[in-house]
N, C-alpha and C positions, 0 to 999 in steps of 0.2 A: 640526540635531539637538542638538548639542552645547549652542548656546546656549539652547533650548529647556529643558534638562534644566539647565541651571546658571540660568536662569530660574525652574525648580520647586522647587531642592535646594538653593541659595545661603545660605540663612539659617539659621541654627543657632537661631535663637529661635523663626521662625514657619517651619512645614514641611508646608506640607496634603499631605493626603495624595490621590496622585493614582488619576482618577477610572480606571476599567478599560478605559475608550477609550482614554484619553491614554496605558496601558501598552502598550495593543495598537497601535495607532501604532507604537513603538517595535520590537516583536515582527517586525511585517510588517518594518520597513525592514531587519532583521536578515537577512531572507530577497531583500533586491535583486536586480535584477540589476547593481546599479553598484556594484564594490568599494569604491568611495571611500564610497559610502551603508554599506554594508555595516561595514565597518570603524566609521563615525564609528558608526552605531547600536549595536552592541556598545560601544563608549567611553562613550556617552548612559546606557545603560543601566547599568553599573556606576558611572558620575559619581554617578547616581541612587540607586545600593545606598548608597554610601560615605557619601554626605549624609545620608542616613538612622539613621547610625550616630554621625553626631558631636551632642556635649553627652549632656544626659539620656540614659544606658541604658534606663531602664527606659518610658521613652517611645517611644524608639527602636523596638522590637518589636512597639509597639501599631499593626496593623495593616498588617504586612507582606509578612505571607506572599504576598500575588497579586505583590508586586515581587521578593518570591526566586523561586517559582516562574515567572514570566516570565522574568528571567535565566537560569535553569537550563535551558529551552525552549527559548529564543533565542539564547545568548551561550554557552552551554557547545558546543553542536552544531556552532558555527563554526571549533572546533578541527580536524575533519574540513575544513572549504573548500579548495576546487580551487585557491584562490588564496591561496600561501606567505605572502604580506603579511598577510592577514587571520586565517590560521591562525595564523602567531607569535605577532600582538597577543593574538589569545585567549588563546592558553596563558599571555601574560604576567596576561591578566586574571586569568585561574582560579589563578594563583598567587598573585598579591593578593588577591581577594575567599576564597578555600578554602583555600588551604596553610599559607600566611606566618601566616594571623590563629594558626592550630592549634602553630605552632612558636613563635613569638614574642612571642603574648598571652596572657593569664592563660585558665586553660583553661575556666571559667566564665563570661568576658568576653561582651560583645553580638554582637563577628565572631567571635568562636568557637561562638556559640550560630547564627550566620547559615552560619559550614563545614558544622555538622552538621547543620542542615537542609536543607543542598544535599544533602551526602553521601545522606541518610538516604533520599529519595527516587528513589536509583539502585538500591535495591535491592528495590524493588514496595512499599515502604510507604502508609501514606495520601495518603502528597502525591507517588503516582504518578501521578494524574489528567491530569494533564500532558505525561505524561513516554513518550517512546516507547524504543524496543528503543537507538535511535542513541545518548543521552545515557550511560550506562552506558560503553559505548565510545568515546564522544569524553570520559568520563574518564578511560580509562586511556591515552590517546593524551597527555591532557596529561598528566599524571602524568609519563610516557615522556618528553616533552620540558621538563620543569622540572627532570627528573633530569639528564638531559643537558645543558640550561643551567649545569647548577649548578657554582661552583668546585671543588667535590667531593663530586661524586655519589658516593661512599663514605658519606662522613660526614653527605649529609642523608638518604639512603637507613636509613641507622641510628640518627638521630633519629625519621625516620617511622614505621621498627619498634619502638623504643622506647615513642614514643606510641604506638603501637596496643596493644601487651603490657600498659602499664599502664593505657589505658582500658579494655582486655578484663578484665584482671584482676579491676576493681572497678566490675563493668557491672552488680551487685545494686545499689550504692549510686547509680546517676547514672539519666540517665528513660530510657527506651526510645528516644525519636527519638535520641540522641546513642548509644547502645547501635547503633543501624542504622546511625549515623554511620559508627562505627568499624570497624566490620564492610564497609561499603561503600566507604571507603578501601584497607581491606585489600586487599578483591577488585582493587581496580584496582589495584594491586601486583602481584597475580598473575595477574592476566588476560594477559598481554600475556609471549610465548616470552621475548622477551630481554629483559624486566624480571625472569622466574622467575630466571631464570639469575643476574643480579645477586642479587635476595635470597635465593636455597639461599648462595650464594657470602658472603655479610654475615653470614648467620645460623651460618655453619659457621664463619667466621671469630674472628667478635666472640663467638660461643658463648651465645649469642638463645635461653632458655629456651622452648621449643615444649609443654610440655606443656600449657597451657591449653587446646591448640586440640581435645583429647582429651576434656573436659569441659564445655568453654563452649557447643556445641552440644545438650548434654544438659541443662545448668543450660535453656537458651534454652525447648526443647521443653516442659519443666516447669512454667515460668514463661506461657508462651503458654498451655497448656493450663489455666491457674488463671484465666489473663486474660479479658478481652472488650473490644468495641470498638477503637477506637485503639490503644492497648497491644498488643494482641494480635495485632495486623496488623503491627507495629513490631517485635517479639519473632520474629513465626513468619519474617518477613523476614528477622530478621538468625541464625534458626536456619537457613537455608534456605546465608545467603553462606556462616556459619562452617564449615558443610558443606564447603564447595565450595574455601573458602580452605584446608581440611585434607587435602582431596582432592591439590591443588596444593602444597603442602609436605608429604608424604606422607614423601618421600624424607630429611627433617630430623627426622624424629622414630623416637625411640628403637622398635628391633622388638619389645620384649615392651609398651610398652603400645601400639605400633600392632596386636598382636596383640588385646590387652584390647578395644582399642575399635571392635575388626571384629567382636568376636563383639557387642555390645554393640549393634551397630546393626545385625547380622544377627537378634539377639532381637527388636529392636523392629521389625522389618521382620515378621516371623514371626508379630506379637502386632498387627500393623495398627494402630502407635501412631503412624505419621508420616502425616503427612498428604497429601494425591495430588501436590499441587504441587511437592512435597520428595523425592518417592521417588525421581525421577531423578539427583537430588545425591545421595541416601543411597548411591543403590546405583554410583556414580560414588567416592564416598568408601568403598563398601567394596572396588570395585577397587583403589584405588591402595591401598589400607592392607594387603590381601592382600597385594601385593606388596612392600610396605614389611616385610611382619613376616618376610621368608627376603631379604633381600637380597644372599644368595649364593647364591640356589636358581638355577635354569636357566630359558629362558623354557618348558620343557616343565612342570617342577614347579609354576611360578606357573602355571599354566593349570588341573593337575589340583587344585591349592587350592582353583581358584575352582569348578571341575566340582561340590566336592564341597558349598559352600552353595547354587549355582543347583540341584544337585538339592535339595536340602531343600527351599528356597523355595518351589519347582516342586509340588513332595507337600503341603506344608502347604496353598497357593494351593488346588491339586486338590481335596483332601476338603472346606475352605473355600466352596466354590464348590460342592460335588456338594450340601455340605450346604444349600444354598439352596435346591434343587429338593423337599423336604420338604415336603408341605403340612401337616404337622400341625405346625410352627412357625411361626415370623413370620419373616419376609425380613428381616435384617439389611441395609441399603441402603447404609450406613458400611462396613461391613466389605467386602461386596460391590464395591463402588467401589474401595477399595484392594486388594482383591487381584488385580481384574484391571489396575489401574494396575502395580501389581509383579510380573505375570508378561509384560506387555509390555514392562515397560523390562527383564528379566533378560534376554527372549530375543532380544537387541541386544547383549550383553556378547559381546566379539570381532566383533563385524560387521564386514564390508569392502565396500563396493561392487563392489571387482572379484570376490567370492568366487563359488563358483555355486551354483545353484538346488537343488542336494542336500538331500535330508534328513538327510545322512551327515555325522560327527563329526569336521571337519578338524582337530581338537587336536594331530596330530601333527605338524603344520608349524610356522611360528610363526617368529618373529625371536627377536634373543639376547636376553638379559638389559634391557643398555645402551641398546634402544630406548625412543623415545618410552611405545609401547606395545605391552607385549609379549604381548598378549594376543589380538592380532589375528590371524584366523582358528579362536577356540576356538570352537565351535557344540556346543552341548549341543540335544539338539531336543526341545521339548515332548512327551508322555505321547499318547498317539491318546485316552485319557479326558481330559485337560485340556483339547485341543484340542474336544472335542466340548462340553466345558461349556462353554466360551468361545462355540463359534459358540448354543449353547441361548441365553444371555444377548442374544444379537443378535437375537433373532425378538420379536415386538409381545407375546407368551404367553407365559410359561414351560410347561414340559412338567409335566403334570398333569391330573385330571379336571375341575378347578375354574379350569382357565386362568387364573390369576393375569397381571395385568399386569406384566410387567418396566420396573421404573421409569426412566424418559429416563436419567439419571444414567449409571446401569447398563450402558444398552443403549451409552450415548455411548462408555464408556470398554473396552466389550468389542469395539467395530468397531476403536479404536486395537489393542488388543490381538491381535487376527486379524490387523491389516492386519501387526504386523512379526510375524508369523508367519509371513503369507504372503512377508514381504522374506528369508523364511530358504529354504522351500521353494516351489519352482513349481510345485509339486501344488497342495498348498492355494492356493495364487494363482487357476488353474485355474477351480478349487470356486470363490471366492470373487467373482471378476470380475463374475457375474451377479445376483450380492446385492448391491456396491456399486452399480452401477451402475441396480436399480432402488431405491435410496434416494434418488438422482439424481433418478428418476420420479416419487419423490413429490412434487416440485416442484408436482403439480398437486392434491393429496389437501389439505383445508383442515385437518387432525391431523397434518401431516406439523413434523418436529424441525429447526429449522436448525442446530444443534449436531451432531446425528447426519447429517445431508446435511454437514456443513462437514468432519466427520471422516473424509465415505466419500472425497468430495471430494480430502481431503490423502493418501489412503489412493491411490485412484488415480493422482493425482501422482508419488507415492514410486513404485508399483511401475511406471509409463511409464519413468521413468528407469531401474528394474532389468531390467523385459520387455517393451522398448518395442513390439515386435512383435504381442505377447497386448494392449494395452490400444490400441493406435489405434485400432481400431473403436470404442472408447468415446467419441472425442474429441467426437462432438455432445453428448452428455448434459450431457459439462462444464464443456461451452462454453453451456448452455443455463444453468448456474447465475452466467452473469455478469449474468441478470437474473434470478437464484432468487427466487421468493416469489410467482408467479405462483400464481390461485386460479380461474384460468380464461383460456382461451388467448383467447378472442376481447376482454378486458378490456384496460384500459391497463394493464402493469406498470408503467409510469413513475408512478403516481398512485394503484398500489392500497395500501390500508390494509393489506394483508398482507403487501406487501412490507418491512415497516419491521424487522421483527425477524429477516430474513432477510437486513439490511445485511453482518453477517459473514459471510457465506456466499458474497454477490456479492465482497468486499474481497480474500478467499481466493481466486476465480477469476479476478478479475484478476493478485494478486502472480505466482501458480501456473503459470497459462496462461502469463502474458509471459513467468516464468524459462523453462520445456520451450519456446517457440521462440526463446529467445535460446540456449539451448542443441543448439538443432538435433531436438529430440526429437518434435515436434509441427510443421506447418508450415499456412501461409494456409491454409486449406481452404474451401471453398464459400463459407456468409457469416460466417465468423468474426472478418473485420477489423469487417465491419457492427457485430457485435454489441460488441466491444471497441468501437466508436464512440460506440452507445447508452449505453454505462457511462460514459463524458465527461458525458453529461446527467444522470449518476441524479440523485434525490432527495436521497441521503445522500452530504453535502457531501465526508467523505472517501472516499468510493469513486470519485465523479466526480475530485476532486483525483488520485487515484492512477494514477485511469485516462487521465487526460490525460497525466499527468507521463512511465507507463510506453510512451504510446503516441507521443507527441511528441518522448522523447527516446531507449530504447536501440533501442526497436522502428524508430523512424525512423533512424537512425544505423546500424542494420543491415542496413533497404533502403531506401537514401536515396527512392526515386521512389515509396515506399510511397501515399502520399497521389496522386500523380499517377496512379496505377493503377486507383484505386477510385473516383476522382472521380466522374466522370460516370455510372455505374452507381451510386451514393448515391442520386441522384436516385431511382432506378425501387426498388431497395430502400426507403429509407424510407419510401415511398411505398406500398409492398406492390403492387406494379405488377407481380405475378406472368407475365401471359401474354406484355411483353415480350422479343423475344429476348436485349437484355442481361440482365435478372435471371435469366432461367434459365441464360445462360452463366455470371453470375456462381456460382447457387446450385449447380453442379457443376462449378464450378474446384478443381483437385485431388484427386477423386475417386477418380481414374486408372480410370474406368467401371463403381470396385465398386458407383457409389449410394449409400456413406455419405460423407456431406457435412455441414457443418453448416449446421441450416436456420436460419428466422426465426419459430419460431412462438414465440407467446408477447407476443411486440413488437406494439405497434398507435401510430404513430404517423403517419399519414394524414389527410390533413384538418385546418380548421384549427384542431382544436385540438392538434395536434402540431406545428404550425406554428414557432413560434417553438423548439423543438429542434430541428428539420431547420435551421432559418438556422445559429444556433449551431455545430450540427457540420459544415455547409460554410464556413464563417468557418475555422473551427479547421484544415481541412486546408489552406485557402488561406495561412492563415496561416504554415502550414510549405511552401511550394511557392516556388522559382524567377521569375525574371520568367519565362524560360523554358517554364518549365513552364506560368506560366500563361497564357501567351500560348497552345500549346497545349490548356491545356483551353478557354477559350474556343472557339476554332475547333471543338472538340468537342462542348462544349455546344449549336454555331450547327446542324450537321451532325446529331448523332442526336438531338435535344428536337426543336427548330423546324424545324429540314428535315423531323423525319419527322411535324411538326404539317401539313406542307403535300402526304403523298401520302396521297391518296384512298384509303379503304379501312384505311387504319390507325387502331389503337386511338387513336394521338394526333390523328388527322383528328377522328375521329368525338366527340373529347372538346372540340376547339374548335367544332364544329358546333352542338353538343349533342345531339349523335345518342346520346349516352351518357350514364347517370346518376351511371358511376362517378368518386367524387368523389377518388377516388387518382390516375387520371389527368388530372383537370385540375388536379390539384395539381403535378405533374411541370413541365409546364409553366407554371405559376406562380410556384414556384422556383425555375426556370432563368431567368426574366424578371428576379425578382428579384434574384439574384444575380451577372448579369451588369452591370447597373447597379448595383453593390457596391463600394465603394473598396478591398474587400480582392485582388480580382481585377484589378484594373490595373495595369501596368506601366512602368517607366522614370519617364518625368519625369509622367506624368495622376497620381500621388501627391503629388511637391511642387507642384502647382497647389493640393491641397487643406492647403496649411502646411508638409508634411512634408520635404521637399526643400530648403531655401533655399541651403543652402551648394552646389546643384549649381551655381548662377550665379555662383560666387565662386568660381573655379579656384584660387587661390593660396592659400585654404583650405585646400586638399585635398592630400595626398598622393600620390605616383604611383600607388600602387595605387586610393586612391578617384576618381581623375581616371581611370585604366581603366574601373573601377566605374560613374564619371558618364558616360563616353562611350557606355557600353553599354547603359546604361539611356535612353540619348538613341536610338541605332537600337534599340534593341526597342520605345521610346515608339513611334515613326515606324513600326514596322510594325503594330504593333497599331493604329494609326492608319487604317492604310492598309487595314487586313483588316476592322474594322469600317465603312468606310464603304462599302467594296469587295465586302467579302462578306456583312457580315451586315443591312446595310441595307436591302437587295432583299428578302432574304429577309422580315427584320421590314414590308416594305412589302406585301409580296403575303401574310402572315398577315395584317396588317390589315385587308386587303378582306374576307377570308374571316371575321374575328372579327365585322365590322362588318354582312357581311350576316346571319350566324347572333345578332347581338344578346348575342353570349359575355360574361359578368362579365369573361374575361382579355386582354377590350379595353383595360380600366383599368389593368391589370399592363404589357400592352405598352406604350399611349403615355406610359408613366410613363417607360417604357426610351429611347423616343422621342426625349422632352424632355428628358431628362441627355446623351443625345445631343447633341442642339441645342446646349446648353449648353458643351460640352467644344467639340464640332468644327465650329461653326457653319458656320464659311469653309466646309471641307472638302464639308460635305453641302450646299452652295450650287453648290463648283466641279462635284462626282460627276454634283446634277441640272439641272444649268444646261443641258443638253439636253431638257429636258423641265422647261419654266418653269409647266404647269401641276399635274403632278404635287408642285412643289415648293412650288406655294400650296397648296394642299389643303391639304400635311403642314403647314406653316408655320401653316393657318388650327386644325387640328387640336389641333395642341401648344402654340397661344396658347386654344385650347376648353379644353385638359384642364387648366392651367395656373389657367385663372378660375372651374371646376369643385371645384377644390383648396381657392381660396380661400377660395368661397363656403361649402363643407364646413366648413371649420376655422373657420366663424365662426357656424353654424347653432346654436344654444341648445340644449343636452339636454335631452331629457327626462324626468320621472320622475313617479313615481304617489303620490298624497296617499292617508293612511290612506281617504279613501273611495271609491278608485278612480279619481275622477278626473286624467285627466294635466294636469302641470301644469310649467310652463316654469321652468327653474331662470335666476337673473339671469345 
């Protein structure tokens, strides 16, 4: 990799610039599974920045952005790595390519224009397209560790606040991406407990002028609002951090103008000037500023402060809102939108998880002063009129003669708003349960909102964890949105066109689901592993990413044999093979006899054109299985697929007979053909025959523990040896007679299994039927038939049709 990128980046005279393959190469190898790859590709790639930057400036920048944003993707995230080695090096990167340019180059320079375009991007600006939730916090991670490197994390601690003051200062005069820059350094300054801690401690020390950060957010919101495009998205971004970084230095700034600038953004809150994505910072920064402006009051006092603007809010919000149900004016849809965004994020101010489901005003409790936060347990409870206009806002109608539509927008942010009403009281929860949960159902309505399902969605999540008791009955609905978008249950959701815009909604019930059973809140239920499976295959490349990732690594790591469990019952599920008795035991495991379970409607992957996603997610479990293990499911597979192909009267008899049309169950057993002759299912040494093994023959190679590893793998080879030739060769001999006289298509499936057979144990199926020498020509005469069969196929000419119908032989 290395040489590769000093291959692209070497020349300071001729420097092409590279193609967005060649960057993405580099991207992937960041993500290895080989630290040493890992490492060298983070190195590659900054080789790559730094080459870019020497000779010409102003050439330099022409055409870079896809290689900062690649770094920023790739090499910043590596800061978080499992592996100490590769986490150093980064943070040493991010100090080179983002810190060092900002401290020690000229502050308009080419790497100073390249800090602030990394910076500016961690804070949702334009060039967040890239960029997920992890990057933001694998900055303040480095940050954290370049401090801590440093000879004296004092003094560069107070250079960084320096530059930030004076780029805050004169953020009229410089462009907005470096305005988000600074702003975005900031936060990772204060994002992180014991980085706050150092700068309250610098800024009291060194005596760090704070009053900007009183203003700078309001200059931001003023300047965003005159904006558009770029700018604007640049601006509201870094009004959004200065929020959040004043929120977090609360406790450094003087009490009368932290007084001034609570009421100041209590006005504009009141006046519906911030915008929905902001109001949780606002109303985050008018906490801490309450408490900043009496910083000798009690934590009973700061509570009754904050009592007295959440009531205002609350009344303004109220008549705000009643007044929308007027039909002799026009719906305000702006204003509308932010006041139920601000009466759901107020009635969250004091939350606790542990508190309870009261409607009642715990403000008289509370911690001292000194805490974190001393606000916790203030509950002011919404108005029974607020609440009623809130839930009005949730129905498809507004109330009126002329049923006005309520617009998505509207409807979106009034279900957030219910939903933490309901996290206050479990009354409303109550009420509310069987309206989320048919917005769930409209999974099947083709006018149904996947924003407003995505919302009811997180809405039930949150209150499983608050009443988990009241919301398990819902667990099918929510588990049915891991293939949300469905427009008809008998349809393929894997291929419907209505699925596509429904992606967010499936990504939400994956994260959602996995956290409630890694937390214990939710457990296996009927076929909910199934449908977590199906999400491995979606359509949309990061739902299936997510769903592998969540499913292969905490959720298995939390039942190791998870995969070994569901194995063979995959088969009859995927397959929609309802009337067998595995899928019904499957479809009411953990039911505990009440009958809700989670089913499989909506899924249609049967037959073959679901085919090649049934292999796929039997590859995938196998792939996470034991030799062990799979030694055991094999013998499973031999036992209920083809053993129960060979009793009379059975669904699976009658599907190899063709006494049956149903094309699920002779897919079952198609399946299992095929992926019993699967290199992913084999054991011990039958893999290094196929290349993958070689150092098992070279003992001195290996270490004691992989010399246990190679000997184990050597007796479970030999028994799996031995159980196929032993047990399941009989079996596959007398389905053959039975295929052979029924004329079955999954003749072909099996003597395929036959002759990989042949192939591996030759000897073995010569010694087994050497008692019976003509039984073993037959097979012999058979699997050299199916073998010239083969051939002759893969060499047969296709066909295809000339515009006048006739067919006509391609060369």
């Amino acid at each position: 990799l290395l040489v590769a990128a000093e291959s692209t980046g070497v020349s300071s005279v001729i420097r092409p610039l590279l193609a967005e393959e060649d960057i993405d190469i580099f991207v992937e190898r960041c993500k290895d599974s080989s630290v040493v790859v890992r490492r060298a590709a983070t190195e590659a790639l900054t080789y790559l920045l730094e080459q870019r930057l020497v000779g010409n400036e102003a050439a330099a920048l022409d055409g870079i952005g896809s290689l900062v944003s690649a770094w920023t993707s790739s090499v910043l995230p590596t800061v978080m790595d499992a592996e100490a080695s590769v986490a150093n090096k980064s943070v040493e990167l991010v100090n080179r390519i983002v810190i060092m340019p900002l401290l020690t180059g000229a502050s308009d320079g080419c790497a100073s224009h390249i800090s602030w375009s990394i910076l500016s991007t961690l804070g949702g600006g334009p060039g967040r397209t890239r960029i997920s939730r992890v990057e933001p916090d694998a900055m303040c991670k480095a940050v954290a560790g370049i401090l801590e490197r440093a000879d004296s994390k004092t003094n560069l601690l107070k250079s960084m606040l320096n530059l930030i003051c004076s780029a805050a200062k004169s953020s009229e005069t410089v462009s907005e991406q470096k305005t988000a820059g600074v702003w975005g350094l900031c936060n990772a300054l204060v994002n992180t407990a014991s980085l706050l801690k150092d700068v309250t401690g610098v800024v009291k020390r060194s005596k760090i002028e704070l009053a900007f950060l009183s203003t700078a957010w309001e200059d931001l919101l003023r300047r965003a609002t005159q904006s558009s495009g770029t700018s604007a998205l640049y601006l509201r971004s870094s009004m959004q951090l200065s929020m959040h970084v004043m929120a977090r230095l609360a406790p450094c700034v003087d009490m009368q103008l932290a007084q001034q600038t609570r009421t100041r953004i209590a006005a504009l809150l009141m006046s519906y000037e911030i915008q929905p994505e902001a109001i949780s910072t606002a109303i985050a920064a008018l906490k801490s500023l309450t408490v900043a402006s009496q910083k000798n009051a009690s934590a009973q006092e700061h509570k009754a402060l904050c009592s007295e603007w959440i009531h205002d809010l609350f009344l303004a919000c109220e008549n705000r809102l009643s007044n929308g149900f007027d039909e002799a004016s026009a719906l305000d849809e702006r204003v509308v939108v932010r006041a139920l965004c601000t009466v759901g994020e107020i009635s969250m101010v004091g939350f606790s998880p542990t508190e309870d489901g009261s409607s009642e005003n715990n403000s008289s409790g509370g911690k001292d002063s000194s805490d974190v936060d001393v606000l916790i347990g203030l509950k002011v409870p919404p108005s029974k009129k607020l609440v009623n206009a809130v839930q009005f806002y949730m129905a498809e109608f507004l109330p009126g003669k002329n049923q006005r539509r309520c617009p998505r927008p509207a409807r979106a942010h009034a279900f957030l708003a219910a939903g933490r009403f309901c996290l206050r009281d479990i009354r409303l929860a109550k009420e509310a349960l069987n309206i989320l949960a048919r917005e769930l159902h409209q999974n099947m309505s083709s006018d149904s909102d996947p924003t407003i399902q995505n919302n009811s969605l997180l809405i039930l999540g949150d209150l499983c964890v608050k009443y988990t008791n009241l919301v398990d009955r819902y667990l099918p609905v929510m588990a049915a949105c891991l293939q949300s978008g469905a427009t008809d249950l008998s349809f393929n959701i894997l291929s419907s066109p209505a699925s596509n815009g429904f992606a967010p909604v499936r990504k939400s019930a994956v994260i959602l689901l996995s956290g409630l059973i890694m937390q214990d809140y939710i457990k296996w239920r009927g076929l909910l592993f199934h449908r977590f499976l199906v999400a491995t295959s979606d359509d949309d490349d990061e739902v299936s990413e997510i769903a592998a990732a969540v499913l292969v690594g905490p959720l298995a790591l939390k039942q190791p044999k998870l995969f070994f469990n569901h194995f063979v019952e995959s088969f009859f599920v995927l397959n929609c093979c309802k009337a067998h008795p595995m899928y019904v035991a499957a479809a009411s495991a953990g039911d505990g006899g009440s009958g809700i379970a989670v089913g499989f409607d909506g899924i249609n992957l049967k037959g073959e054109s679901g085919r090649a996603r049934r292999l796929r997610m039997y590859e995938l479990m196998l792939s996470k299985m034991s030799d062990q293990e799979k030694l055991e499911a094999t013998a499973r597979l031999c036992k209920e697929i083809l053993g129960g192909a060979l009793v009379e009267g059975s669904e699976l008899y009658r599907a190899c007979t063709n006494a049956t049309s149903n094309e699920h169950v002779v897919s079952v057993v198609s399946d299992a053909l095929h992926i019993l002759q699967s290199k992913s299912i084999r054991v011990g040494r039958s893999r290094a025959r196929d290349g993958g093994g070689d150092d098992l023959d070279d003992p001195t190679r290996l270490n004691t523990g992989q010399r246990k590893a190679a000997a184990m793998g050597r007796l479970l080879s030999n028994v799996s040896r031995k159980h196929l030739v032993e047990s399941v060769l009989p079996t596959l001999i007398n389905l053959k007679a039975i295929l052979q006289r029924a004329c079955s298509p999954l003749n072909k499936d099996l003597m395929s299994f036959l002759t990989e057979m042949f192939r591996l144990y030759k000897s073995e199926v010569h010694e087994f039927l050497a008692n019976d020498p003509t039984l073993l020509q037959e097979i012999e005469y058979d699997t050299k038939r199916h073998k010239q069969q083969q051939r002759e196929a893969s060499m047969v000419p296709t066909s295809i049709v000339a515009d006048d119908g006739a067919p006509v032989l391609s060369p």
